[in-house]
PyMOL Python script that loads the backbone (N, CA, C, O; Angstrom):
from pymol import cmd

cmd.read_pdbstr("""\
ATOM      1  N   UNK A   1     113.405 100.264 110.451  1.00  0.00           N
ATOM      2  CA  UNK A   1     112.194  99.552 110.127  1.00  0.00           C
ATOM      3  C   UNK A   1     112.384  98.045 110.292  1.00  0.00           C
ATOM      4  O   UNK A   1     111.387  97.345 110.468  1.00  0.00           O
ATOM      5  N   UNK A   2     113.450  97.572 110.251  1.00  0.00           N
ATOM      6  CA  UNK A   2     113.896  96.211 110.172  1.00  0.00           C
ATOM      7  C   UNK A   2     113.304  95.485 111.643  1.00  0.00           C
ATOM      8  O   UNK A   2     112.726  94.400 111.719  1.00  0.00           O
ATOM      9  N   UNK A   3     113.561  96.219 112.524  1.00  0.00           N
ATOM     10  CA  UNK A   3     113.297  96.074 114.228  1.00  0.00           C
ATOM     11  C   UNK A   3     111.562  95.557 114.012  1.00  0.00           C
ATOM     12  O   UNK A   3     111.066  94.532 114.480  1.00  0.00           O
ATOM     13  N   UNK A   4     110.920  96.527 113.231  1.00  0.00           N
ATOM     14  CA  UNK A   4     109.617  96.660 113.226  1.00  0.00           C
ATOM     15  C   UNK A   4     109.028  95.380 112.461  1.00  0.00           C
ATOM     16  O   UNK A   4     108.062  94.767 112.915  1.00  0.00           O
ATOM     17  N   UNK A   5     109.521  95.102 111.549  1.00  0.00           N
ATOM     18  CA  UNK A   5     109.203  94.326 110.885  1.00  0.00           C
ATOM     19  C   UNK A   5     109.516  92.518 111.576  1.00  0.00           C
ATOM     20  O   UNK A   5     108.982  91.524 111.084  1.00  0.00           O
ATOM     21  N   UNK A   6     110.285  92.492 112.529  1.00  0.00           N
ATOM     22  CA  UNK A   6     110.704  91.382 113.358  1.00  0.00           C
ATOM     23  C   UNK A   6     109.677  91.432 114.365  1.00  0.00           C
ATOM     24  O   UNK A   6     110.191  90.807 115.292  1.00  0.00           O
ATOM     25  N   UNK A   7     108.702  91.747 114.686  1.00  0.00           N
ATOM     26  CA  UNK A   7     107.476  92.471 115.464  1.00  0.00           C
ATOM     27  C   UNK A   7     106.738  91.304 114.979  1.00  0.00           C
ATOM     28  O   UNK A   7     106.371  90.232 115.461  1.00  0.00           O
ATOM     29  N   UNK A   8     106.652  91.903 113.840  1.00  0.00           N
ATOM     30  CA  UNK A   8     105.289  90.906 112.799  1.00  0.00           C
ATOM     31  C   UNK A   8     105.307  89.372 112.640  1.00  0.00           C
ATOM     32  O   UNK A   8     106.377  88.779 112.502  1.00  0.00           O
ATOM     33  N   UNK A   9     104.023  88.678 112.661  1.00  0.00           N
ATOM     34  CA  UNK A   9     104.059  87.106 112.563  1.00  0.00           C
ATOM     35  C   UNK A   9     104.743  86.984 110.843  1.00  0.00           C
ATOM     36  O   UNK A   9     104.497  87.759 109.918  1.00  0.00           O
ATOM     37  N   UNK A  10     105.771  85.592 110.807  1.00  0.00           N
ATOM     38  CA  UNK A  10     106.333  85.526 109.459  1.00  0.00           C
ATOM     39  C   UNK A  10     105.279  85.832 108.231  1.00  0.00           C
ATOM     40  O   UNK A  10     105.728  86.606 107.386  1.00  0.00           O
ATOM     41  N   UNK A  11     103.890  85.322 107.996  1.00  0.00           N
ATOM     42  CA  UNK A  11     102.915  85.527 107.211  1.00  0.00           C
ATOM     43  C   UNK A  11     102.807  87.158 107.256  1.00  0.00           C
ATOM     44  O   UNK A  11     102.274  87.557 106.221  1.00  0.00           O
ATOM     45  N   UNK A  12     103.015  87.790 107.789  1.00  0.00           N
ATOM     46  CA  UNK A  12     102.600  89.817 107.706  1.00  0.00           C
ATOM     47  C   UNK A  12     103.817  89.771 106.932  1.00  0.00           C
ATOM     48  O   UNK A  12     103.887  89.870 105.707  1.00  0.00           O
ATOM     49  N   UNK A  13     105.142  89.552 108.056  1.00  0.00           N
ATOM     50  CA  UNK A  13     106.104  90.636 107.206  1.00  0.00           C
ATOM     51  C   UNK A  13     106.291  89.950 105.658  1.00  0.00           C
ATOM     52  O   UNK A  13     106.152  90.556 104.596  1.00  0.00           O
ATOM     53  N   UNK A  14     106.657  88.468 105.835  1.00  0.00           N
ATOM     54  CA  UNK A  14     106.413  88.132 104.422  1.00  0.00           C
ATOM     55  C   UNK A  14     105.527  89.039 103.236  1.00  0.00           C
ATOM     56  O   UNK A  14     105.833  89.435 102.111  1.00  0.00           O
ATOM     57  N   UNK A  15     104.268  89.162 104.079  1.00  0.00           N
ATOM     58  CA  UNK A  15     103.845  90.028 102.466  1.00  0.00           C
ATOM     59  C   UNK A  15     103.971  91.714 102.845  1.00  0.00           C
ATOM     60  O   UNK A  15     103.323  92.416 102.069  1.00  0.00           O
ATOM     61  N   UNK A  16     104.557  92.301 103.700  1.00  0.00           N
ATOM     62  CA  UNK A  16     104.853  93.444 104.227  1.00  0.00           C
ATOM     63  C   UNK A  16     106.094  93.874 103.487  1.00  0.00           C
ATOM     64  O   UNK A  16     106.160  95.070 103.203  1.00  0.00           O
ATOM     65  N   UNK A  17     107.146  93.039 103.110  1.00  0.00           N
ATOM     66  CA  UNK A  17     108.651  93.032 102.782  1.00  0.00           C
ATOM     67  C   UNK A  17     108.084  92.756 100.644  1.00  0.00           C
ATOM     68  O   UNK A  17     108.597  93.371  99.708  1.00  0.00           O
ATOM     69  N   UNK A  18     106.846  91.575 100.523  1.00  0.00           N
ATOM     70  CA  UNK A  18     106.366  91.879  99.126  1.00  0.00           C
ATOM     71  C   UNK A  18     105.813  93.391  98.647  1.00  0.00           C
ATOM     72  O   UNK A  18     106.172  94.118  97.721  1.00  0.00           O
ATOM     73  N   UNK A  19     104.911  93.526  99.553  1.00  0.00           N
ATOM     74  CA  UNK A  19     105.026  95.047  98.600  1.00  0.00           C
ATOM     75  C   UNK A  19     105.477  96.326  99.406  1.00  0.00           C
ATOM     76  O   UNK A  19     104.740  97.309  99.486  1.00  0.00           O
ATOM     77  N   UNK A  20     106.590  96.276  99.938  1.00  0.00           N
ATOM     78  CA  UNK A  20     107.964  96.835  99.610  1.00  0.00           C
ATOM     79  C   UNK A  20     108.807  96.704  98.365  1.00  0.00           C
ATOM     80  O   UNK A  20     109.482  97.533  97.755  1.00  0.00           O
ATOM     81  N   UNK A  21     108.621  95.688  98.209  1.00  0.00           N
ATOM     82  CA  UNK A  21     109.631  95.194  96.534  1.00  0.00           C
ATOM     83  C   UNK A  21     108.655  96.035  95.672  1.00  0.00           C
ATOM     84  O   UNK A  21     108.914  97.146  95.209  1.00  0.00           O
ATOM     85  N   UNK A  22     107.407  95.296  95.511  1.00  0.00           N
ATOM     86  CA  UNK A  22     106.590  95.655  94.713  1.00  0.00           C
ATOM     87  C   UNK A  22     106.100  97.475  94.496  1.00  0.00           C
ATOM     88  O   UNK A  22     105.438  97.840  93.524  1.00  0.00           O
ATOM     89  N   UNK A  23     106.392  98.059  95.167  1.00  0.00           N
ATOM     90  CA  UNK A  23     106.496  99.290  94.975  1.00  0.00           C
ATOM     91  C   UNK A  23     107.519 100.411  94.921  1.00  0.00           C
ATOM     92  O   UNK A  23     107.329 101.617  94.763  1.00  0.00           O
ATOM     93  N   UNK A  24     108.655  99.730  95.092  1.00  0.00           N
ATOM     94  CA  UNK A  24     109.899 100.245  95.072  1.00  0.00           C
ATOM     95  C   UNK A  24     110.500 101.161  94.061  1.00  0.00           C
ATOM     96  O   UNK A  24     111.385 102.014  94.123  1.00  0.00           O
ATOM     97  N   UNK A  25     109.695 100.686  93.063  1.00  0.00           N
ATOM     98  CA  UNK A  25     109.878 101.492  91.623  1.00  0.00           C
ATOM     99  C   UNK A  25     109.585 102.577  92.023  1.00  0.00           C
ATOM    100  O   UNK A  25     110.464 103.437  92.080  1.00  0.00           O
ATOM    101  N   UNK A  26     108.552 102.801  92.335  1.00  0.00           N
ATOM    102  CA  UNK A  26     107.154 104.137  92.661  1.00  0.00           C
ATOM    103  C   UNK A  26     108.234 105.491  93.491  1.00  0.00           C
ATOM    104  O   UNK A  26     108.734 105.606  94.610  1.00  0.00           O
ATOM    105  N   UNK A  27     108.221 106.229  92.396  1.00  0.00           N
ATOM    106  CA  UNK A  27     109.187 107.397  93.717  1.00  0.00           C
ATOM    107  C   UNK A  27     108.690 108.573  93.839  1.00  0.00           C
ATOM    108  O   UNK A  27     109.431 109.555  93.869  1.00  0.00           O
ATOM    109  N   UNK A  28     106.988 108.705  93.954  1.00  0.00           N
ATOM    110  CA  UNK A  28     106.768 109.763  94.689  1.00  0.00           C
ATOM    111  C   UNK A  28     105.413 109.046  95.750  1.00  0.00           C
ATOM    112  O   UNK A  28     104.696 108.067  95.542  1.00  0.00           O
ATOM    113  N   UNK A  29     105.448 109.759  96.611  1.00  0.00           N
ATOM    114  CA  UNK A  29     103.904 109.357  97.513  1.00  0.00           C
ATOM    115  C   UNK A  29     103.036 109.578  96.820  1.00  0.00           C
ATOM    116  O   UNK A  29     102.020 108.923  97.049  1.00  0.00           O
ATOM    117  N   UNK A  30     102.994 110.425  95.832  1.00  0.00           N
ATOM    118  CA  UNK A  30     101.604 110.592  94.789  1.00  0.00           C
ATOM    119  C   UNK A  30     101.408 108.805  94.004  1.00  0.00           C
ATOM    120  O   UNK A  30     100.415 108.081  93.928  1.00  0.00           O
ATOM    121  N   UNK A  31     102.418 108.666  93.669  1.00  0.00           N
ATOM    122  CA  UNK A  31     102.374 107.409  93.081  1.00  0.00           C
ATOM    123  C   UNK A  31     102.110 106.134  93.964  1.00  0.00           C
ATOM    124  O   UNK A  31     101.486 105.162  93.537  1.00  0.00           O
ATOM    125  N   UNK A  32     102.436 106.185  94.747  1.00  0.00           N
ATOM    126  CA  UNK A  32     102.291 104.682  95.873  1.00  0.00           C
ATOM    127  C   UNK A  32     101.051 104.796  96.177  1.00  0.00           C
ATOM    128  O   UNK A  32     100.349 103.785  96.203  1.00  0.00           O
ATOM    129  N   UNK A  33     100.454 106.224  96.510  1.00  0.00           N
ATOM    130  CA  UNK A  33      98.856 106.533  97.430  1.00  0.00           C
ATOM    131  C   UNK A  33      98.253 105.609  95.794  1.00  0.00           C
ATOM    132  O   UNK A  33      97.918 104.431  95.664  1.00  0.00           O
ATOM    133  N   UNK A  34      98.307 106.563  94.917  1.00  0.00           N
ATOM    134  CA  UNK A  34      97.206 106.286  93.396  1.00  0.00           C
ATOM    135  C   UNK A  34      97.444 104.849  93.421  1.00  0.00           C
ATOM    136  O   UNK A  34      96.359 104.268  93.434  1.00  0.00           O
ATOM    137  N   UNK A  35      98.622 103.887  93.436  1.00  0.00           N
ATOM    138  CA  UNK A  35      98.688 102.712  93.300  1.00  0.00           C
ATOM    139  C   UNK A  35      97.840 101.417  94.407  1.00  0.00           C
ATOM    140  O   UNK A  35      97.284 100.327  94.270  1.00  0.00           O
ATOM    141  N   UNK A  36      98.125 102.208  95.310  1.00  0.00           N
ATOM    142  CA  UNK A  36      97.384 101.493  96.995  1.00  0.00           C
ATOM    143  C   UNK A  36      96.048 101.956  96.371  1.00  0.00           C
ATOM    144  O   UNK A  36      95.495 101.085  95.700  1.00  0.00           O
ATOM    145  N   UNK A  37      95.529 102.934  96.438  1.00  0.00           N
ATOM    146  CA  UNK A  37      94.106 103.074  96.348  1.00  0.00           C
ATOM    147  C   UNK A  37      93.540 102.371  94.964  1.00  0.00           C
ATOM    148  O   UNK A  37      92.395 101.959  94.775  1.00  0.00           O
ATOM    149  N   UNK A  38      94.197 102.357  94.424  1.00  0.00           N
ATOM    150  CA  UNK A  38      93.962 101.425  92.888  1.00  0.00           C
ATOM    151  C   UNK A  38      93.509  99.819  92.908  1.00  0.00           C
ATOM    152  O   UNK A  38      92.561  99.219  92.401  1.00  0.00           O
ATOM    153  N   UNK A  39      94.801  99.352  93.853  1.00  0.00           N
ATOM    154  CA  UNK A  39      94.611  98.220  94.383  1.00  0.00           C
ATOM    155  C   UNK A  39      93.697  97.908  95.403  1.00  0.00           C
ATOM    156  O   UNK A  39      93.091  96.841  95.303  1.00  0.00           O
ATOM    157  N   UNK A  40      93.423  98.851  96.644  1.00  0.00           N
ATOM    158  CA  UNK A  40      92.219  98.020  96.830  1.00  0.00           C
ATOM    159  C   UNK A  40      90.771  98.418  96.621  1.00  0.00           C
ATOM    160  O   UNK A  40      89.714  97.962  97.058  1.00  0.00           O
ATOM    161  N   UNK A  41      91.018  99.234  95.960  1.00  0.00           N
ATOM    162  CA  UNK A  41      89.574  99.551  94.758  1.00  0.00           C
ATOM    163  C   UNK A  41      89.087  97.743  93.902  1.00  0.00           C
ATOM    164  O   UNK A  41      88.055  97.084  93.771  1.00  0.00           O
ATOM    165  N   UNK A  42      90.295  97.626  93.584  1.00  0.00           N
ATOM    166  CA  UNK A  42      90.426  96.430  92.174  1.00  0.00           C
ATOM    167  C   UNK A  42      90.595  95.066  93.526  1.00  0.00           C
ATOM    168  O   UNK A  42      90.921  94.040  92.929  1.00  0.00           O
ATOM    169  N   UNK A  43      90.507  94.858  94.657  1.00  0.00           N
ATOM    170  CA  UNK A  43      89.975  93.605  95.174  1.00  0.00           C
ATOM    171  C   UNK A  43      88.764  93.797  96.195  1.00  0.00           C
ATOM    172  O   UNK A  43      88.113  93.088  96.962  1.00  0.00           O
ATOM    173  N   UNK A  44      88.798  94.828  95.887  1.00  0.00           N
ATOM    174  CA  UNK A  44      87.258  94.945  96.375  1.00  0.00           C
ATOM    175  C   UNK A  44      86.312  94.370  97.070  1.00  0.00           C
ATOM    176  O   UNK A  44      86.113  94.296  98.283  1.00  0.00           O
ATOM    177  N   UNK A  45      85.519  93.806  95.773  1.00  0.00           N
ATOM    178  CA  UNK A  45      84.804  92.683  95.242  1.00  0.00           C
ATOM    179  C   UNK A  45      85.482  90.953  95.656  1.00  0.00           C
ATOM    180  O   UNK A  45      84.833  89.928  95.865  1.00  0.00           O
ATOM    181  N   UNK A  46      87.039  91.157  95.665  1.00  0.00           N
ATOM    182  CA  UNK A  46      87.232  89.623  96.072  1.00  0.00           C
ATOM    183  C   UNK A  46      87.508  89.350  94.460  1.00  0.00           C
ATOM    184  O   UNK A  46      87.269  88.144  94.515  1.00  0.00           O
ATOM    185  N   UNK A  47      87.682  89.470  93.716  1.00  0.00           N
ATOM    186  CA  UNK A  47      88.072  89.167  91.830  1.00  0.00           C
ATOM    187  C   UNK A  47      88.524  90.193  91.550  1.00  0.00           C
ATOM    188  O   UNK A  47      88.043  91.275  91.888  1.00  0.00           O
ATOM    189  N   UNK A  48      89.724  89.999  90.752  1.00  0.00           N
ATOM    190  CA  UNK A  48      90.432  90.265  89.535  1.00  0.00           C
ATOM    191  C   UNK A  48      90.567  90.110  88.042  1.00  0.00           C
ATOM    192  O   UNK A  48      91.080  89.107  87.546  1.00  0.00           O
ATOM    193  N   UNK A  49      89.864  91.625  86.975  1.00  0.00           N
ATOM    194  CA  UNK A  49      89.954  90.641  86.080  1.00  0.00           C
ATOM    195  C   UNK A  49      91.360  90.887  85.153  1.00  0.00           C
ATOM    196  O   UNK A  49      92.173  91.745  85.497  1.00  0.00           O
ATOM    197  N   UNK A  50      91.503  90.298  84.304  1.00  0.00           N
ATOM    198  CA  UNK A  50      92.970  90.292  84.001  1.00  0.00           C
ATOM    199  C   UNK A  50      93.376  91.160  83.071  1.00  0.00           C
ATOM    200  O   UNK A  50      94.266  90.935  82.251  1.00  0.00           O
ATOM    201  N   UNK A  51      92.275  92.907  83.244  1.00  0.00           N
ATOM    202  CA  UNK A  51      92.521  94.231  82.617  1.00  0.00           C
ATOM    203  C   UNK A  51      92.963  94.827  83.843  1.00  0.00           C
ATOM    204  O   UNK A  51      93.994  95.492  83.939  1.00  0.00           O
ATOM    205  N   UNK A  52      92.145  94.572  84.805  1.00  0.00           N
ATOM    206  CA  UNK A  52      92.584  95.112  85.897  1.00  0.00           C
ATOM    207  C   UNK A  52      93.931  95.029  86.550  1.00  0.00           C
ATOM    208  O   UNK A  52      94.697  95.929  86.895  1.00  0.00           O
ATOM    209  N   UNK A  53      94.043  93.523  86.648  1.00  0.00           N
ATOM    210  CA  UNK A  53      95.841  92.979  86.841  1.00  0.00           C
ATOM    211  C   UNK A  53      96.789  93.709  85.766  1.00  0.00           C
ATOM    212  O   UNK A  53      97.988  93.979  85.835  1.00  0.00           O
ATOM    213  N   UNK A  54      95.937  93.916  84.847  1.00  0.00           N
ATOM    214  CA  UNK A  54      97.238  94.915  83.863  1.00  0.00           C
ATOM    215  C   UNK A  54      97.315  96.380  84.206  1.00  0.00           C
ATOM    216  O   UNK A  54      98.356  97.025  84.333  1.00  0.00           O
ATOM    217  N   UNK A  55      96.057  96.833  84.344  1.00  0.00           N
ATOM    218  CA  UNK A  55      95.953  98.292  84.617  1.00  0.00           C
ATOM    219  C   UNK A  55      97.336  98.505  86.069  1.00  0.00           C
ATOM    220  O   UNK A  55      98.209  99.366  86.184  1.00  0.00           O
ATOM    221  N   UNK A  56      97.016  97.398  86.899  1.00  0.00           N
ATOM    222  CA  UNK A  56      97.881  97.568  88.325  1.00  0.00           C
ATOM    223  C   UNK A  56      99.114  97.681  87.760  1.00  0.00           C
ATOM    224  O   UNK A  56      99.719  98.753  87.764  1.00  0.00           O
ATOM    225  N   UNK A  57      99.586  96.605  87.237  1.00  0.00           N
ATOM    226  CA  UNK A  57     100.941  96.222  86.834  1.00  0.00           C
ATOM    227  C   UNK A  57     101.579  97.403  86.365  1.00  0.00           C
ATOM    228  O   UNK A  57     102.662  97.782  86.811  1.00  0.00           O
ATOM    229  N   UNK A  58     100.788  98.135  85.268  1.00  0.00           N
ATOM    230  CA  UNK A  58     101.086  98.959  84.554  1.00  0.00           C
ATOM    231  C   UNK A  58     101.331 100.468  85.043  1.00  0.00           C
ATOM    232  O   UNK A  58     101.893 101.476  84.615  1.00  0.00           O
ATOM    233  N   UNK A  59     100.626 100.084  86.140  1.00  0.00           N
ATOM    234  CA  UNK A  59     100.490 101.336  87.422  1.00  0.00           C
ATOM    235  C   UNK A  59     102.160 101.168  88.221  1.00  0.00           C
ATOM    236  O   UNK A  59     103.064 101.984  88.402  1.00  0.00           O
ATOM    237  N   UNK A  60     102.052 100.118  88.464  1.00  0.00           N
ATOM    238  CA  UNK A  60     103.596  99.644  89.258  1.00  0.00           C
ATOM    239  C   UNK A  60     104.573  99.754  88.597  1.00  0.00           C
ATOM    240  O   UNK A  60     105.568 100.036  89.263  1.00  0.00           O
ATOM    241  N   UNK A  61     104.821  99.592  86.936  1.00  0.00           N
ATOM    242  CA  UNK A  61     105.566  99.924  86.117  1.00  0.00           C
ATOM    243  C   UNK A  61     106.192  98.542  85.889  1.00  0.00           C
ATOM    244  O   UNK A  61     106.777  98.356  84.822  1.00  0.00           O
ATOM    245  N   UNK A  62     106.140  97.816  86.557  1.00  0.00           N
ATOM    246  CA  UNK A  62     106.605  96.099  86.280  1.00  0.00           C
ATOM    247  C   UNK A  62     105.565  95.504  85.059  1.00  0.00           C
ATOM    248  O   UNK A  62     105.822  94.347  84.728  1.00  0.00           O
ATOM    249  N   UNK A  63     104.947  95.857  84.677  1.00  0.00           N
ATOM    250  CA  UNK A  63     104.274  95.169  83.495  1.00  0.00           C
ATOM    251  C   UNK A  63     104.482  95.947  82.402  1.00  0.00           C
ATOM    252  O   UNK A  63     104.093  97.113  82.338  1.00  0.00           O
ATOM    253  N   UNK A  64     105.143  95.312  81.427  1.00  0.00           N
ATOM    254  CA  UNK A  64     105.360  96.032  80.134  1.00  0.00           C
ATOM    255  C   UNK A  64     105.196  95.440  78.452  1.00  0.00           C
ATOM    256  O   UNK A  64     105.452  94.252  78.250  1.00  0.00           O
ATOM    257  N   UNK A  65     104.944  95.956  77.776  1.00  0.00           N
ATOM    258  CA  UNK A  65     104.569  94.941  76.134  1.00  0.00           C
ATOM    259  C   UNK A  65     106.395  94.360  75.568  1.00  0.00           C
ATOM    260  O   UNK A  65     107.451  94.654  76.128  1.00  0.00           O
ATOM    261  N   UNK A  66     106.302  93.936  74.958  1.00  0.00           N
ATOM    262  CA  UNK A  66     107.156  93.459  74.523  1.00  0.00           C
ATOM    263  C   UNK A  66     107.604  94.530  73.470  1.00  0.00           C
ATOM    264  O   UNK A  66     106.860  95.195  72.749  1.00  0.00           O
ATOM    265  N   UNK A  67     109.257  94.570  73.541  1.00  0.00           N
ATOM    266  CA  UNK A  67     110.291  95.514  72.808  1.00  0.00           C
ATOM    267  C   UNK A  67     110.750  95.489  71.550  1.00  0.00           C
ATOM    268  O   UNK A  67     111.566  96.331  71.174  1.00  0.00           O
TER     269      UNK A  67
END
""", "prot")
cmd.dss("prot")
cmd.show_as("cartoon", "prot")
cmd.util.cbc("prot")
cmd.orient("prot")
């Protein structure tokens, strides 16, 4: 994939290689599809509100309450 990604103008893979990170947690395709479709359900519109940024987060598993 690395080849592929040297393809792309720096602005793609830059955010191509972000959510790679950003979903990395996610270890089934059930989970990445529900998360992708989540996300662009929730920019939709072009706004975010900051239940929604949690709902995602919380979806990604990187957002968590304090321990």
């Amino acid at each position: 994939m690395n080849w592929l990604l040297k393809l792309l103008p720096q602005d793609k893979r830059a955010l191509l290689e972000l959510a790679i990170r950003i979903t990395a947690s996610l270890d089934t395709g059930r989970e990445r599809t529900e998360v992708a479709r989540y996300g662009a359900e929730m920019l939709k519109d072009g706004k975010v509100t900051v239940g929604e940024w949690a709902k995602f987060g919380s979806k990604l598993g990187v957002l968590r309450g304090p321990h």
